[in-house]
N, C-alpha and C positions, 0 to 999 in steps of 0.2 A: 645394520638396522634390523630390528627386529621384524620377525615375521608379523605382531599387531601392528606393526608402524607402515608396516605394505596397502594396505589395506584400511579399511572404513567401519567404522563397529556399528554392530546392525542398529544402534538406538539411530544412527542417519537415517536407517531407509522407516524406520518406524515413526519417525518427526516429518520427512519428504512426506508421508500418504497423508499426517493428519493435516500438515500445512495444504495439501492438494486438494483436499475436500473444502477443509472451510476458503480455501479462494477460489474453490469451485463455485460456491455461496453467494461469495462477496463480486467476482467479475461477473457473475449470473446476473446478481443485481446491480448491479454498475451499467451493462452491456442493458436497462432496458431504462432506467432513470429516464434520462429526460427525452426519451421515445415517448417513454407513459405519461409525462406531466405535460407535454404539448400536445398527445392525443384527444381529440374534441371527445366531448363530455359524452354524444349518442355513444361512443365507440369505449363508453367509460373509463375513458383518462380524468385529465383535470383541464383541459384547454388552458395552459400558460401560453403567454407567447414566448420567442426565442430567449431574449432577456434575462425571465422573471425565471425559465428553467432552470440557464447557464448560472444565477445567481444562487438558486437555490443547490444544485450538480456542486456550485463551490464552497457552500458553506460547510453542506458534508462530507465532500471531500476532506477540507480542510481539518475538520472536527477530527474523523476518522482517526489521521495520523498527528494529532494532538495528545489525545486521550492516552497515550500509550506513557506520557510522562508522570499521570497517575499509579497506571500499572505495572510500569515498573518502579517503581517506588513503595507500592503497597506489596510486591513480589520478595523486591531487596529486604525490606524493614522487617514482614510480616509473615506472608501466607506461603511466600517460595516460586519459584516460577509454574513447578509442573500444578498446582492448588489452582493458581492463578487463571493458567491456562486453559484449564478448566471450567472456571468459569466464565470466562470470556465465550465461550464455545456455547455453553448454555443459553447466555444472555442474549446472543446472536440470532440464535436460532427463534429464541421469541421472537425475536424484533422483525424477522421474514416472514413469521406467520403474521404478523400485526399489518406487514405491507401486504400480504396476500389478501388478509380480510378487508383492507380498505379496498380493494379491486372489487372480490368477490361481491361486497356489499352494495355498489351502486347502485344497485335499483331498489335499494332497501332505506339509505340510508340519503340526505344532503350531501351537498359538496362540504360543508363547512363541518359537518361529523364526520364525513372522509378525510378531511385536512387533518383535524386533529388526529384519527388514525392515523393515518402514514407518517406525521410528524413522530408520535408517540413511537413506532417503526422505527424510523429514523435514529431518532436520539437514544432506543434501547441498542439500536446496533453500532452507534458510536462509545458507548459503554463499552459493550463487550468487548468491541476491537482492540479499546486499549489496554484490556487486561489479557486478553490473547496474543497481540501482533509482537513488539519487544518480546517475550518472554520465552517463546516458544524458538526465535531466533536466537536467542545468548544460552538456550541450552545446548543448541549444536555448537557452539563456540565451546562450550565446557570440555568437550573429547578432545580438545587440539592444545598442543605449547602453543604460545606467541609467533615462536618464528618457524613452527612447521610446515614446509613447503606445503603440505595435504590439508591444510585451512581452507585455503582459496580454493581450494579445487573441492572439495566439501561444501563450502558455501553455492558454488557451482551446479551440484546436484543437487544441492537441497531448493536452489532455484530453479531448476527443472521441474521439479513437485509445484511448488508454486504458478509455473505458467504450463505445465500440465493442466490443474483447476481452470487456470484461466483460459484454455481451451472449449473446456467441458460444460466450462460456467455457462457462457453466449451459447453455444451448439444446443443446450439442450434448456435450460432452463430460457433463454433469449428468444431462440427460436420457440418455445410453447409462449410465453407471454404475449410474440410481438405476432404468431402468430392462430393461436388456439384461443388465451385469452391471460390478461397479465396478470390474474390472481393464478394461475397455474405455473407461471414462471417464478414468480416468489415462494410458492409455495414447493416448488421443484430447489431452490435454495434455501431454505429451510432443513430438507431430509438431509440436504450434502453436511449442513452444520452437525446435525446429527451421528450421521456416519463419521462423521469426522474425531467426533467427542467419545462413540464407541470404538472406535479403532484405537486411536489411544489406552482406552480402558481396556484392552484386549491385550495389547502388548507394551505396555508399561510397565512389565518386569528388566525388558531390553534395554531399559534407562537407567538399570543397574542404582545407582545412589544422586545423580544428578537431578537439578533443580527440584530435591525437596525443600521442605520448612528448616530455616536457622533454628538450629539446635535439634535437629532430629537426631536419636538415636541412633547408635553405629550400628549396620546389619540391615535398617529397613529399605527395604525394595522398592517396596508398594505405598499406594495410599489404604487407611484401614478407615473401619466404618463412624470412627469420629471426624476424620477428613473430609470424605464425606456427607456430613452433616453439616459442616461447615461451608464447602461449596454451594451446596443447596440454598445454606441460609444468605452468603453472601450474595447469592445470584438471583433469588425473590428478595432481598434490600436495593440493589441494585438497579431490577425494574420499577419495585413500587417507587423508590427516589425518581426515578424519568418522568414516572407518570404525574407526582407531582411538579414537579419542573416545567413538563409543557405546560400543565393547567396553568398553574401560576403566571406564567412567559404568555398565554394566549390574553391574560388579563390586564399586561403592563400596557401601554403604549409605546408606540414604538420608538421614539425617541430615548425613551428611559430603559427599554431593552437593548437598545443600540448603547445607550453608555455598559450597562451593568458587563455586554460583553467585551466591550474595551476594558473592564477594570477585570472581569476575572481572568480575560488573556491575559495581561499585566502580571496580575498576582500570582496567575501560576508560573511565569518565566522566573519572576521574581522568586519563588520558593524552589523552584527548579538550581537556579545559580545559588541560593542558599546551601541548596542538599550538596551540589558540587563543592561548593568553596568548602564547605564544613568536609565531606568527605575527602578531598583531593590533598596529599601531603608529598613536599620533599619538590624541589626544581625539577626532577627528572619526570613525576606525572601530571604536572604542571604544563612544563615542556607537550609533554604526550598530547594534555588536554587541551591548547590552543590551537594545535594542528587539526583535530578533531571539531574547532566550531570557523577555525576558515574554512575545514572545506566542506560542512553543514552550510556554511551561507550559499559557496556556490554550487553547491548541490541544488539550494533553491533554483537557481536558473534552471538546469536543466528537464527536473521535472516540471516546473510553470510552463515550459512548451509541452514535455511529453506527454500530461493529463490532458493535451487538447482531443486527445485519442477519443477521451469517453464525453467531451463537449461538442466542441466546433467542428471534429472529423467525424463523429459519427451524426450529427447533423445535417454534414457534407454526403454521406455516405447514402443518408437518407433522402435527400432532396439534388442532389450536384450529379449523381452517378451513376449511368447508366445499368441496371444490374441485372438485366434481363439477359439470361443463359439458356437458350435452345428452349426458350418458348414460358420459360419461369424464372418467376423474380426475384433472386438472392435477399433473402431479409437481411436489413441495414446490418441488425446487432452481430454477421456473422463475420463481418470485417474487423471485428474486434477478436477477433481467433489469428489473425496474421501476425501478429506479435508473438503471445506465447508458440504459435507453432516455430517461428522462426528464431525463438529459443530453444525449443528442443533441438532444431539442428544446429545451432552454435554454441550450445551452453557445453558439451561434452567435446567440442574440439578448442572451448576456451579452456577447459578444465584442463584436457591433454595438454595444451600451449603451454599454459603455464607451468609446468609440471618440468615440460623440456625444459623452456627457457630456465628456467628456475637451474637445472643441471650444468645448462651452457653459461650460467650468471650474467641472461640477459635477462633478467624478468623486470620489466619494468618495474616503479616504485609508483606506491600507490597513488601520487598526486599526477605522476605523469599518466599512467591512466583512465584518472579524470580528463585532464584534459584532453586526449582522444576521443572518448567520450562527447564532449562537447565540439568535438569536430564534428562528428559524426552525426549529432543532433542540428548543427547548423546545414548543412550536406540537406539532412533531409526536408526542414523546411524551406530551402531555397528550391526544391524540386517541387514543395506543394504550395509555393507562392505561384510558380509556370498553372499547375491546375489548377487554382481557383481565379486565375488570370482567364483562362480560358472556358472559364464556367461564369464567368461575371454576366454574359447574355444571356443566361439562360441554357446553355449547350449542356447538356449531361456529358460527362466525359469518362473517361473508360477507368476501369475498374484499377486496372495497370498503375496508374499514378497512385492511388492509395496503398496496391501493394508492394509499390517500390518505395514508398515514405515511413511503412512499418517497417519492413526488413532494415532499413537503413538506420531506424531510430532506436531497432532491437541491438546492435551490434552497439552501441552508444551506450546502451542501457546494463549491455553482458561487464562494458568496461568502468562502471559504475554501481550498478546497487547491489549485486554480490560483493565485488569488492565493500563497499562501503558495508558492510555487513561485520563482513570479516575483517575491518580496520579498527573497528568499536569493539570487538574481543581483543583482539590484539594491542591495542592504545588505551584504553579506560582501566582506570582503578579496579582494581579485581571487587571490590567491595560497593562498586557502583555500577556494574554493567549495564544493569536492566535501565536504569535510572537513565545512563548514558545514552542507551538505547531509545531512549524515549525523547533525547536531545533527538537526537538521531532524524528519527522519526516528526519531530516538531518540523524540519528543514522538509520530510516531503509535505507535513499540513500547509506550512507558507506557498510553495511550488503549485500544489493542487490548489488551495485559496485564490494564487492569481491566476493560474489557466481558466477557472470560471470566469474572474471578472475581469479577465484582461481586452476583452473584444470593447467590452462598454467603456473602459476607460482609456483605451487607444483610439475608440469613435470621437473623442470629447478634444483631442487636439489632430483629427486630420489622418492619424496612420494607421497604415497596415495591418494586421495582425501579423499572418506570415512571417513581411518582410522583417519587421521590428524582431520578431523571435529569430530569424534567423543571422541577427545583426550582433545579440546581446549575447545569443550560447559562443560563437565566433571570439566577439570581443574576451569574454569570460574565460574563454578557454587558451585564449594569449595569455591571459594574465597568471594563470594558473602557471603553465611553465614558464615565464618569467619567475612565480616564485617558487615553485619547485626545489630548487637547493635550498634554501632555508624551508622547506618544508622537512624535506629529507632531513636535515641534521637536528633537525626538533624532534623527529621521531623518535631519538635516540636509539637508534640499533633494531631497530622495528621494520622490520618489510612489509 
């Protein structure tokens, strides 16, 4: 083995910071969501009650990791990832300052001109994301063969940068929002977009020839001053299309908004499985590509529980949990720092693990560490059906339960969306990644879709939240090794 094959080529750690920043951004504002939309109006929120948040937490959730079916499509076809990427990053960053100003503005403006603010917000930053999230992922996939042990372990780091952000997002932007004031915390994820977009542009020589434009020139490094021009232009089309969108969407009723969004989900899965059937050739990425949408479906399970992080547990965190430490009172959004921290210390002994195993040719195969995974997710909400069993009176209960259901969900999570990362470089058509990725990605928009509305619609026959989540990852994750061997030999020779 070669001395470049020891080791990581530095375009990793130059994708690890920009990924770090912009989900510095995105967990920033995630960690204060539906804090700020049940915040009573004097304290300039939007007074929703719990419901109308959780419904609203899920739509954009869901949106978020939809959109990416777009962006990579317009990436593959078009403009290239790193173009792409790029402008996701920009679009982003309007869309934080656009939540910032609805904050800032309350004493200036109605609720109902704040609404359409922050919606406008909203739907510019489900934009961006989808031409940033896929894209920026399948180009760290670009440095690795299919079966190089240093993928998974690459994906690994590069998810450390990711829940590094998400650290940094609640600690600083969370904490100013929930506690200074919540146009300062949007407005504190805004500059991380920022930073994010310039870091990139600073060292995007270290990306050597990767994810540029089809058919660029051999030799080019960089983007030059026609590129961008084009990001620019695509990325003002992009928000002025939003802005029309809300208008328009505020003007339908809502029965007839509710169909239009059933028919354009539709139509886009619909041109989704189009681009695949039409790209996908030959039994063997065929093969590849079924493996790839059974375990997209059960991926759905496990984040549908694990997005209750940014609903029903920080809800919990807010109202259930005692949080008062030597005389001061932990703000809620900072329990959403137990996860990525408890990534930093298992993401680099997963990355070592597998590295071993991989030498001793125990390294698990990738469906069977799904299904650990959803061990591990079941583990954890059977621990937080006991605390909200014990918070049903009223009792605040200690802080301890919450961060034994993170730590435990994170370990679930190491054996899941890195990997599934790096199984969609390794299994998709070379000539569809990003596209693929954006499959990818649709299975967490479903996940995060039902973790909002899954409380409301398990109140309607009688059950648990918890217990029900901790019934379904369990079952899920039987099933998985049950079919595990025919997963393994659909992969054809793919680890």
């Amino acid at each position: 083995m070669s001395e470049e094959k020891k080791g990581h080529p530095r375009a990793l750690y130059t994708l690890f910071a920009t990924e770090m920043w912009e989900r510095f951004s995105y967990y920033g504002m995630r960690a204060l969501l539906t804090l700020y939309l049940t915040a009573k109006l004097v304290d300039d929120g939007f007074g929703l009650d719990r419901q109308e948040a959780l419904e609203l937490y899920a739509i954009f959730t869901g949106l978020v990791y939809l959109t990416p079916i777009l962006g990579g499509w317009v990436a593959d076809r078009f403009l290239g990832k790193r173009k792409t990427v790029y402008i996701g990053g920009l679009v982003m960053a309007v869309g934080q300052f656009l939540l910032a100003a609805s904050a800032f503005m309350a004493q200036s403006l109605d609720v109902e001109s704040r609404l359409f603010l922050f919606n406008f917000g909203l739907g510019v930053l489900i934009i961006g994301n989808g031409f940033f999230k896929p894209n920026i992922s399948t180009i760290v996939g670009d440095y690795y063969d299919d079966n190089d042990p240093r993928k998974d372990s690459a994906f690994n780091i590069f998810y450390m940068g990711i829940n590094l952000g998400a650290i940094l997002g609640p600690f600083l932007a969370g904490a100013l929002g929930e506690n200074v004031h919540w146009g300062w915390g949007y407005f504190a994820a805004a500059i991380g977009l920022l930073v994010s977009v310039l870091w990139l542009k600073g060292q995007e020589h270290t990306l050597q020839d990767k994810g540029l434009p089809p058919n660029t020139p051999e030799g080019k490094l960089v983007l030059d001053g026609k590129d961008w021009r084009d990001i620019f232009m695509y990325s003002i089309s992009l928000i002025v299309s939003t802005l029309v969108i809300i208008f328009l969407w505020g003007l339908l009723p809502e029965n007839v908004a509710s169909i239009l969004v059933t028919v354009g989900f539709i139509g886009l899965l619909v041109g989704l499985a189009a681009i695949i059937f039409k790209g996908t050739e030959g039994g063997e990425e065929w093969s590849r590509m079924m493996v790839i949408v059974v375990l997209a479906f059960f991926n759905i399970v496990f984040w549908a529980g694990f997005e209750q992080a940014g609903g029903t547990m920080n809800l919990f965190a807010a109202e259930n949990t005692d949080r008062m430490m030597f005389g001061w009172e932990v703000p809620a959004t900072w329990f959403q720092n137990i996860n990525p921290i408890a990534i930093l210390i298992f993401a680099p002994i997963f990355s070592i693990l597998w590295l071993k195993m991989d030498k001793m040719k125990l390294n698990p195969r990738t469906p069977v560490k799904f299904a650990i995974g959803l061990f591990f997710g079941a583990a954890a909400f059977w621990i937080m059906s006991q605390a909200a069993d014990l918070a049903a009176d009223g009792t605040l209960v200690s802080p301890l339960w919450l961060v034994v259901v993170y730590v435990i969900l994170t370990l679930g999570e190491l054996m899941l969306s890195p990997i599934g990362l790096s199984m969609i470089t390794k299994l998709a058509p070379k000539k569809l990644v990003s596209v693929v990725m954006g499959l990818w990605m649709a299975s967490f928009a479903a996940g995060n879709y039902f973790a909002g509305v899954m409380e409301g619609m398990l109140h309607n026959f009688d059950l648990e939240l918890y217990p029900f989540i901790t019934m379904i990852m369990l079952g899920t994750g039987i099933a998985i090794l049950a079919l595990s061997p025919l997963l393994n030999k659909a992969m054809r020779g793919i680890h």
